[in-house]
N, C-alpha and C positions, 0 to 999 in steps of 0.2 A: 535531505539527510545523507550523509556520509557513516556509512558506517566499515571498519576493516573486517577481514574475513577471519571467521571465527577456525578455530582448529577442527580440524576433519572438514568434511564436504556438506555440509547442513545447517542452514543459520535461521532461526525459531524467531518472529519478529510476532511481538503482540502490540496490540492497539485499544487502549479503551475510553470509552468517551460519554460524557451526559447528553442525552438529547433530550431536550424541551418538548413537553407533551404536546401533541397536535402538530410535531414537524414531521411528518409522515416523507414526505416530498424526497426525492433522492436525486445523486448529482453525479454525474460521471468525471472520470481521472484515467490517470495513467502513473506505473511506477516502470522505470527503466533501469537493465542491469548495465552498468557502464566499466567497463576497463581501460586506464591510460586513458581518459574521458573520451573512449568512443561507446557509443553505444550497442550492446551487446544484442540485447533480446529490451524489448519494449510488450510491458502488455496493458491492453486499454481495458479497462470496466465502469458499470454502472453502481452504485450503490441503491436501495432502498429500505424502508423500516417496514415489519410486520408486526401489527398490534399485536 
């Protein structure tokens, strides 16, 4: 995703998504903040579901 930087210093990103009942199982990722494509700050996570 590219996205340009919003006015002021704060940019609000939602995410929403259907998961199929019985996918409990979670997956790890990484999102990176890039400038002039270097990369700035990287942070790694896990995701998981709670019934």
């Amino acid at each position: 995703m590219t996205i340009d930087p919003p006015p002021g210093d704060t940019l609000t990103l939602g995410f929403d998504a259907y998961i199929q009942p019985s996918s409990q199982l979670g997956h790890s990722g990484s999102v990176s903040v890039s400038e002039k494509e270097v990369d700035v700050v990287t942070l790694e996570f896990t995701t998981w579901l709670v019934p």
